[in-house]
PyMOL Python script that loads the backbone (N, CA, C, O; Angstrom):
from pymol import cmd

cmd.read_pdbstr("""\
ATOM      1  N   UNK A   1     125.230 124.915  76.721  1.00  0.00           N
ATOM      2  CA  UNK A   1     125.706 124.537  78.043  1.00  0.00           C
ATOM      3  C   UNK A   1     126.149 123.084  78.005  1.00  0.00           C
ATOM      4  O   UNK A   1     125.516 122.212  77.410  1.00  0.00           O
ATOM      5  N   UNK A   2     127.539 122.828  78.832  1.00  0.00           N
ATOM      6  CA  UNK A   2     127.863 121.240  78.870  1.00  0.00           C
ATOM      7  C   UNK A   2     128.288 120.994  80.484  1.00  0.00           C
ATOM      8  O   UNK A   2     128.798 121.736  81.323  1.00  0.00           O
ATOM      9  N   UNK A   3     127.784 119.450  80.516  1.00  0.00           N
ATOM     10  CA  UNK A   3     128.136 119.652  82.314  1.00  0.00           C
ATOM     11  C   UNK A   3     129.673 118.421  82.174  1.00  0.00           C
ATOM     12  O   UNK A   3     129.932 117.512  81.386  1.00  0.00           O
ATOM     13  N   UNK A   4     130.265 118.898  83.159  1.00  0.00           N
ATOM     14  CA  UNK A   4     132.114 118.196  83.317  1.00  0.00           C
ATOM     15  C   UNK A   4     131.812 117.584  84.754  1.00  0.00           C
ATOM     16  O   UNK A   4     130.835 117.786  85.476  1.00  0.00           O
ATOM     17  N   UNK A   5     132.621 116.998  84.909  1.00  0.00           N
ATOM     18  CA  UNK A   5     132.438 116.036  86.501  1.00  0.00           C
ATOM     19  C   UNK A   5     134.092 116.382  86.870  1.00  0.00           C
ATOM     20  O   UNK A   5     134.795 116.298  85.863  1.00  0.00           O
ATOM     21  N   UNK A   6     134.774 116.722  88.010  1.00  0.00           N
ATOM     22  CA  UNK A   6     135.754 116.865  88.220  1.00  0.00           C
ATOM     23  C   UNK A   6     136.741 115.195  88.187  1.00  0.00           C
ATOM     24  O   UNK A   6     136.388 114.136  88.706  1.00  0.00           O
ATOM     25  N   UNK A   7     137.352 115.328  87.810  1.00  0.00           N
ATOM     26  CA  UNK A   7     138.726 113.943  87.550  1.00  0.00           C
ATOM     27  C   UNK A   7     139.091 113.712  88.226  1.00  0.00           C
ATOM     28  O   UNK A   7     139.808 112.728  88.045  1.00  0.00           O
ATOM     29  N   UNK A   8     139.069 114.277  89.744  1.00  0.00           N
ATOM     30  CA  UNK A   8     139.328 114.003  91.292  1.00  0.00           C
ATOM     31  C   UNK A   8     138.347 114.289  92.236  1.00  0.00           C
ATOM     32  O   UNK A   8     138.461 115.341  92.866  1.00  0.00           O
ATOM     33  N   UNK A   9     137.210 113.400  92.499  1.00  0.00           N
ATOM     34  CA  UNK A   9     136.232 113.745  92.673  1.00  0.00           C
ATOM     35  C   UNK A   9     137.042 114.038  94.899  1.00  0.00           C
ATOM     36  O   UNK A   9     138.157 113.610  95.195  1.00  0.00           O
ATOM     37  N   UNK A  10     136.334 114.610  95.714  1.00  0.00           N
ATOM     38  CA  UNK A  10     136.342 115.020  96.947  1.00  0.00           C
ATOM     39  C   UNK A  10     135.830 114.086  97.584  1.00  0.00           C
ATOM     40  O   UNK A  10     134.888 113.452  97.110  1.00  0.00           O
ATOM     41  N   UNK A  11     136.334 113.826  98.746  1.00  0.00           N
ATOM     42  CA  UNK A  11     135.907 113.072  99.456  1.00  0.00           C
ATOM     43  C   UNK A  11     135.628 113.765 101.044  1.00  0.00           C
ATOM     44  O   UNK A  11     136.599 114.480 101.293  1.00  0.00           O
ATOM     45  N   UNK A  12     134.773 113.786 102.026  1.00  0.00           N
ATOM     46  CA  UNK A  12     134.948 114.592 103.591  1.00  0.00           C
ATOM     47  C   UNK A  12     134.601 113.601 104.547  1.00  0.00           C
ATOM     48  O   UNK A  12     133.804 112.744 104.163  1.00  0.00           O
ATOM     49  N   UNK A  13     134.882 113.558 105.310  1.00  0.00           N
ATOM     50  CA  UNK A  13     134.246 112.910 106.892  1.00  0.00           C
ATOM     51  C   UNK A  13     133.335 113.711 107.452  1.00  0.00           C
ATOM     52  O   UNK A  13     133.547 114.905 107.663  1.00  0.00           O
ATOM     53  N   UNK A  14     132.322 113.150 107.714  1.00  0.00           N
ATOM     54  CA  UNK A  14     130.970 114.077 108.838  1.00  0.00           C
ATOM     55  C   UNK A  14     130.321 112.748 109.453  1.00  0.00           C
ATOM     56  O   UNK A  14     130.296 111.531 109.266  1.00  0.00           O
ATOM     57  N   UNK A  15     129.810 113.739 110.305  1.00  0.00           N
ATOM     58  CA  UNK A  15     129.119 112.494 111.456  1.00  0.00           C
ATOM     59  C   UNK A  15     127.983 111.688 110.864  1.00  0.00           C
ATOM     60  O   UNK A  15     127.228 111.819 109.900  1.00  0.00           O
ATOM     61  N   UNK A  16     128.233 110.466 112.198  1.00  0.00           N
ATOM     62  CA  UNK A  16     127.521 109.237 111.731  1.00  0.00           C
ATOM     63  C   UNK A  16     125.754 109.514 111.543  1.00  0.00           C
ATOM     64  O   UNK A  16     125.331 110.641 111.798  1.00  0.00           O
ATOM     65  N   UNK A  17     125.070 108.742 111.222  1.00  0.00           N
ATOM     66  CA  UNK A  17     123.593 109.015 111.496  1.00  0.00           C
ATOM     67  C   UNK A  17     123.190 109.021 113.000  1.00  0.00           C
ATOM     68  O   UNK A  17     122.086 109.499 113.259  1.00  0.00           O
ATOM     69  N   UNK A  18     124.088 108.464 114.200  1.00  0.00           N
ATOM     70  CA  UNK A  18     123.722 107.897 115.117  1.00  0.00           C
ATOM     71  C   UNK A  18     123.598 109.990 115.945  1.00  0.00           C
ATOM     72  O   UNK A  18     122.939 110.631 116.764  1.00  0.00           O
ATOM     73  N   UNK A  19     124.743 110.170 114.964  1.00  0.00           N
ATOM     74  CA  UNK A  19     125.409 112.399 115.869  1.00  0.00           C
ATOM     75  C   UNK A  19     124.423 113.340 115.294  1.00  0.00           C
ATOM     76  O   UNK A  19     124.004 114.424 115.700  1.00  0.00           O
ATOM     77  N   UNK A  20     124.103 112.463 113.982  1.00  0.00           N
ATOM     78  CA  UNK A  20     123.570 113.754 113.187  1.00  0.00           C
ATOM     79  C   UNK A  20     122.154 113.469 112.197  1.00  0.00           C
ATOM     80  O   UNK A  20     122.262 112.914 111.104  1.00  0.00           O
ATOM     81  N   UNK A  21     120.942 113.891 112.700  1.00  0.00           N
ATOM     82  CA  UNK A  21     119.568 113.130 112.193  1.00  0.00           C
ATOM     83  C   UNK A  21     119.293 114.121 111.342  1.00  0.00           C
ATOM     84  O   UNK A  21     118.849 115.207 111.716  1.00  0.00           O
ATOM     85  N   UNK A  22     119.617 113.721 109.740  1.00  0.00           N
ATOM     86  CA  UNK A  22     119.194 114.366 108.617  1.00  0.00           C
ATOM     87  C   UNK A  22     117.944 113.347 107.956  1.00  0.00           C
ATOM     88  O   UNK A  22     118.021 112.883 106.819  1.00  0.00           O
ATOM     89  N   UNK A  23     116.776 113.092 108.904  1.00  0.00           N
ATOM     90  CA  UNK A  23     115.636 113.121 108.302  1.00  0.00           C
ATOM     91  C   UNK A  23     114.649 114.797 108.332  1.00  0.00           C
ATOM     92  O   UNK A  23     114.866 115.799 109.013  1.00  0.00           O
ATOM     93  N   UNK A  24     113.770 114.580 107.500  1.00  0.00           N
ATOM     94  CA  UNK A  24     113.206 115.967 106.848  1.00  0.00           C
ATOM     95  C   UNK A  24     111.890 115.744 108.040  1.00  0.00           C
ATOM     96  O   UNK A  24     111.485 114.738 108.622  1.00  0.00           O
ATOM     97  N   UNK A  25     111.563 116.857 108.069  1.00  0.00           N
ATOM     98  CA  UNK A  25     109.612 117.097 108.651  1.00  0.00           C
ATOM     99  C   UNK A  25     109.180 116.314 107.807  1.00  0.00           C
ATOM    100  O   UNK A  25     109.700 115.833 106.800  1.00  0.00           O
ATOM    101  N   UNK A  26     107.948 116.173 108.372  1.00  0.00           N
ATOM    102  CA  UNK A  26     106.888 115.335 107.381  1.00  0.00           C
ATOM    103  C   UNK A  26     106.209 116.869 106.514  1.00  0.00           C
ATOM    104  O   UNK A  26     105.948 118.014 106.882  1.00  0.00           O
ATOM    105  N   UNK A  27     106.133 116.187 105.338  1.00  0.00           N
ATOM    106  CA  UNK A  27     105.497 117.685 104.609  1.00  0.00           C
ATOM    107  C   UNK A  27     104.058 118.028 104.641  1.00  0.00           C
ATOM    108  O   UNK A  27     103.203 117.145 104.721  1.00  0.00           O
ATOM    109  N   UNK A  28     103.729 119.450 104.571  1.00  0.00           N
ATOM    110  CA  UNK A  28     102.284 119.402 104.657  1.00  0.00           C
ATOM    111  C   UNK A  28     101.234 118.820 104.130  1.00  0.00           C
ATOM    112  O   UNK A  28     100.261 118.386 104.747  1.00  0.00           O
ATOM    113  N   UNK A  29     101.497 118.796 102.477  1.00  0.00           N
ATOM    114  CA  UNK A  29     100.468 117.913 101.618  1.00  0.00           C
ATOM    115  C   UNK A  29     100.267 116.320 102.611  1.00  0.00           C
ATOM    116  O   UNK A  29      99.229 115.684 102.429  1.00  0.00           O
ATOM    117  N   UNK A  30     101.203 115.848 103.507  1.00  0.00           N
ATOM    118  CA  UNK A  30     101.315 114.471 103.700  1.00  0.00           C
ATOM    119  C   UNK A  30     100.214 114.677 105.437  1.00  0.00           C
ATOM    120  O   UNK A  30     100.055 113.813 106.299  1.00  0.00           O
ATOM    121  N   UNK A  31      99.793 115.750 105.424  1.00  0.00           N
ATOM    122  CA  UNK A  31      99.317 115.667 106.575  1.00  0.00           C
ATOM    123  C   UNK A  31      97.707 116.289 106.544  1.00  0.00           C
ATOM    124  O   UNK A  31      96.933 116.576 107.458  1.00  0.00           O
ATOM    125  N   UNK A  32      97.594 116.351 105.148  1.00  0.00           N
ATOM    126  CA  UNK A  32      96.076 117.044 104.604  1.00  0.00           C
ATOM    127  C   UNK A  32      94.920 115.823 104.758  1.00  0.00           C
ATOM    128  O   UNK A  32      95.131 114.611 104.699  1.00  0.00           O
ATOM    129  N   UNK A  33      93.710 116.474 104.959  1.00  0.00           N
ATOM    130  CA  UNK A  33      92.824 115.433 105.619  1.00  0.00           C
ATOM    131  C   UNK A  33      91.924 115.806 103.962  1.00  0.00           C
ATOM    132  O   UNK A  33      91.865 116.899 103.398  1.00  0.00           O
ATOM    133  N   UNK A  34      91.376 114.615 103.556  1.00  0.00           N
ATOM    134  CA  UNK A  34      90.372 114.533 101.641  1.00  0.00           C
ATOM    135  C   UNK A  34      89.664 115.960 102.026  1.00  0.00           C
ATOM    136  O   UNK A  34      89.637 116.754 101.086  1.00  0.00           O
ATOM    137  N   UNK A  35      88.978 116.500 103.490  1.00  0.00           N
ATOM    138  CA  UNK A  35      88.021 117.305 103.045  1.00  0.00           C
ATOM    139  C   UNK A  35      88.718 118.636 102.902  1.00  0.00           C
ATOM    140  O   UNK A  35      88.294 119.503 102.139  1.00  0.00           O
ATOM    141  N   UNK A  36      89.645 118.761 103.548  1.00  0.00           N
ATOM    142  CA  UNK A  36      90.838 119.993 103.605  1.00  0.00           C
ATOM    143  C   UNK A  36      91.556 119.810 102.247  1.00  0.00           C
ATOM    144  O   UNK A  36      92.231 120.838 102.191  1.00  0.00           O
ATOM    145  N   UNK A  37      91.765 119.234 101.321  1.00  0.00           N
ATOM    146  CA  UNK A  37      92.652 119.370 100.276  1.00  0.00           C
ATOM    147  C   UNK A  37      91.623 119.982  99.480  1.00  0.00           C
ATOM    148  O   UNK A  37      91.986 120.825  98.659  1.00  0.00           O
ATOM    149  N   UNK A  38      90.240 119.667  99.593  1.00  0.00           N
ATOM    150  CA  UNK A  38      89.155 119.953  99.196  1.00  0.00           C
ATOM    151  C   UNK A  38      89.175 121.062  98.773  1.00  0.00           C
ATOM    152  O   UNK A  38      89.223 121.445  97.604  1.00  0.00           O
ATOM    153  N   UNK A  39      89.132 121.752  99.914  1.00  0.00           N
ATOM    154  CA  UNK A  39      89.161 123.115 100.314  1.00  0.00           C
ATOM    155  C   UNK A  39      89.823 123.645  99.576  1.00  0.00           C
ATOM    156  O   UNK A  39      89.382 124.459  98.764  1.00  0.00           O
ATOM    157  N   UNK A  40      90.786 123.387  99.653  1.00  0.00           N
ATOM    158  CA  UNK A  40      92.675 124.309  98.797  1.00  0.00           C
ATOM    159  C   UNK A  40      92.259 124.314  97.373  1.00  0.00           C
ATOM    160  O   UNK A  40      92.367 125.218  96.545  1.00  0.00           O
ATOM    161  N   UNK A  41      91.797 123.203  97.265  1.00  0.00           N
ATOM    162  CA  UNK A  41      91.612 123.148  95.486  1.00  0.00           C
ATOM    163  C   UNK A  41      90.160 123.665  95.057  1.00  0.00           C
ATOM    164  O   UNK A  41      89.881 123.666  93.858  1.00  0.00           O
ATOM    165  N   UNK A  42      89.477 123.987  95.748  1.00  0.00           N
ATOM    166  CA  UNK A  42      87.941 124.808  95.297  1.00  0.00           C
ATOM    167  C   UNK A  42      88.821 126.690  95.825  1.00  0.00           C
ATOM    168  O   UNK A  42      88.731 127.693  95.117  1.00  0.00           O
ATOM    169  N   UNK A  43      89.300 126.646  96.698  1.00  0.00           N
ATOM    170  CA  UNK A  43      89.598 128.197  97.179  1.00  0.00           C
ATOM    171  C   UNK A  43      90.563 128.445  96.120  1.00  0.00           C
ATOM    172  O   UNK A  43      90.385 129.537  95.580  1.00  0.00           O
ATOM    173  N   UNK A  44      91.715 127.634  95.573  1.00  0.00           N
ATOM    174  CA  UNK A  44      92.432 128.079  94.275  1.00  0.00           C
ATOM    175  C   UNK A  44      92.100 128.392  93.081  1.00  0.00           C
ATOM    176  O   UNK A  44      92.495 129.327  92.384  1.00  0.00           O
ATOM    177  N   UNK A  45      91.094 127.287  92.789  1.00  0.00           N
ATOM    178  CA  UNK A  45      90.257 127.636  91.351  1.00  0.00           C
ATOM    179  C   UNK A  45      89.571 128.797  90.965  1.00  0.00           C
ATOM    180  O   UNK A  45      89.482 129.447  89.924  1.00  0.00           O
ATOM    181  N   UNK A  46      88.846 128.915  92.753  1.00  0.00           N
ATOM    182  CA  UNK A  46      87.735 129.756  92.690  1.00  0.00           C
ATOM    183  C   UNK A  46      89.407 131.096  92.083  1.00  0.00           C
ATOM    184  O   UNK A  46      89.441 131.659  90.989  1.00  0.00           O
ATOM    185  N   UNK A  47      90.089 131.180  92.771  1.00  0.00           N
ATOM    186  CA  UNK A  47      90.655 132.435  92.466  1.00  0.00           C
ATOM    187  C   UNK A  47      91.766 132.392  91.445  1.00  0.00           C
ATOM    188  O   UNK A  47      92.555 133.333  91.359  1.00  0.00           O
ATOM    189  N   UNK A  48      91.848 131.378  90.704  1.00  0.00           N
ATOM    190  CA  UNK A  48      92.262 131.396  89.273  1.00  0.00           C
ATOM    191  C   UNK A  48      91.102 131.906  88.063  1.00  0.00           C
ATOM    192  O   UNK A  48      91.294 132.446  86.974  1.00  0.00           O
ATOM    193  N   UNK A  49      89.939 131.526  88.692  1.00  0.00           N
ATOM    194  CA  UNK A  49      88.864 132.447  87.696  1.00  0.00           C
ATOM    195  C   UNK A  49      88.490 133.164  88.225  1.00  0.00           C
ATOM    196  O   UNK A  49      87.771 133.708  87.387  1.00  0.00           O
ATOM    197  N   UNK A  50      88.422 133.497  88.767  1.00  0.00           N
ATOM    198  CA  UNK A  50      88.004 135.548  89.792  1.00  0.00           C
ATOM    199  C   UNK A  50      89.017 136.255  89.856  1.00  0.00           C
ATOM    200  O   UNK A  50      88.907 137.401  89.422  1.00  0.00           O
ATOM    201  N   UNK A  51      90.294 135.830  90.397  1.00  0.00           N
ATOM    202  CA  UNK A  51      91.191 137.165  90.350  1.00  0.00           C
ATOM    203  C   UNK A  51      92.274 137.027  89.805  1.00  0.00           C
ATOM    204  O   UNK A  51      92.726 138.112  89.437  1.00  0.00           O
ATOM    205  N   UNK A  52      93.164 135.833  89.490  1.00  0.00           N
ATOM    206  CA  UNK A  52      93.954 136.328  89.023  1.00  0.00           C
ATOM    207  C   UNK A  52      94.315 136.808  87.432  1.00  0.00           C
ATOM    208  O   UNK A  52      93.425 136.656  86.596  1.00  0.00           O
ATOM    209  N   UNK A  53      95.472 137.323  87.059  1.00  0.00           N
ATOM    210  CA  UNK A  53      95.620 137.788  85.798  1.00  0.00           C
ATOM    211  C   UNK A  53      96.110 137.038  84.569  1.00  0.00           C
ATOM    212  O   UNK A  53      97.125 136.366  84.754  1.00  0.00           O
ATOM    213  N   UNK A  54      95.831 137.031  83.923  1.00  0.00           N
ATOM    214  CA  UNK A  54      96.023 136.026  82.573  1.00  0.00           C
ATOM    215  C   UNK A  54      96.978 137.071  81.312  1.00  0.00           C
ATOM    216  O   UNK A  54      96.504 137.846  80.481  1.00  0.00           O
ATOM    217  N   UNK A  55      97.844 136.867  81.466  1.00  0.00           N
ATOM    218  CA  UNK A  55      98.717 137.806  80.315  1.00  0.00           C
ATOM    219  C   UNK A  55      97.923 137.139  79.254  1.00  0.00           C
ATOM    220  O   UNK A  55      97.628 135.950  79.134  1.00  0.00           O
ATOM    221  N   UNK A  56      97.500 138.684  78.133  1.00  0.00           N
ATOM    222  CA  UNK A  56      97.012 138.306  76.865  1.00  0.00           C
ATOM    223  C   UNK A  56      97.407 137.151  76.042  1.00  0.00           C
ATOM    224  O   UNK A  56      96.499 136.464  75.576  1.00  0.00           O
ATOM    225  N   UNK A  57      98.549 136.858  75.812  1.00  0.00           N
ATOM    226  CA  UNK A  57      99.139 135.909  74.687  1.00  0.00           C
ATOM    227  C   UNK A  57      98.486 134.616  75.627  1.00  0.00           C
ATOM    228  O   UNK A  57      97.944 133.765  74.921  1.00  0.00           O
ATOM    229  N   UNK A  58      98.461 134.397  76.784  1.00  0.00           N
ATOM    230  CA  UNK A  58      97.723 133.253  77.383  1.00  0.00           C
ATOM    231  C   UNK A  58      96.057 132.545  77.334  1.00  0.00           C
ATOM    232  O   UNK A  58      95.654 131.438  77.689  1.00  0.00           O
ATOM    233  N   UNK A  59      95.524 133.430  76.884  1.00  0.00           N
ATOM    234  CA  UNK A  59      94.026 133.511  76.804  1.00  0.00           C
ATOM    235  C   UNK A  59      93.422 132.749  76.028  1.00  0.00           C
ATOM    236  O   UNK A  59      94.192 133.184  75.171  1.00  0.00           O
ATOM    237  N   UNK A  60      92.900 132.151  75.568  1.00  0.00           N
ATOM    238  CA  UNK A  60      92.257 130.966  74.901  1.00  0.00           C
ATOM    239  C   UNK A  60      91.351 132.126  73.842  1.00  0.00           C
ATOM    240  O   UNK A  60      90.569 132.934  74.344  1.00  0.00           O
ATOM    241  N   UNK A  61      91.577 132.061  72.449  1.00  0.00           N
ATOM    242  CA  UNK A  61      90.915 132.530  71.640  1.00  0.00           C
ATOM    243  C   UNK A  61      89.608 132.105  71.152  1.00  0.00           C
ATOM    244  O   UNK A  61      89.043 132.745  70.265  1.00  0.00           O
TER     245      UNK A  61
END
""", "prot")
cmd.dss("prot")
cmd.show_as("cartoon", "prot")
cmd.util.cbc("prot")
cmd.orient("prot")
């Protein structure tokens, strides 16, 4: 695979920041409280060693 950049690159007009508010939500991780992340990461583990599946070639010999 090779990447090309076009030789005439495009140019468009769209509205100012003042018409058009392309800030994002705040994300969830950014709104997790220490004892709640807590949580996520003991309830994941717990079910990375209880349930989920481990394809053979993955398994620690």
């Amino acid at each position: 695979k090779h990447l090309t950049f076009a030789s005439n690159p495009s140019m468009y007009k769209t509205f100012s920041t003042a018409m058009y508010d392309r800030t994002s939500e705040p994300a969830t991780w950014q709104q997790l409280t220490p004892a709640l992340a807590q949580h996520i990461k003991e309830e994941l583990n717990t079910y990375k060693m209880e349930e989920m599946e481990v394809h053979a070639a993955s398994r620690i010999q």
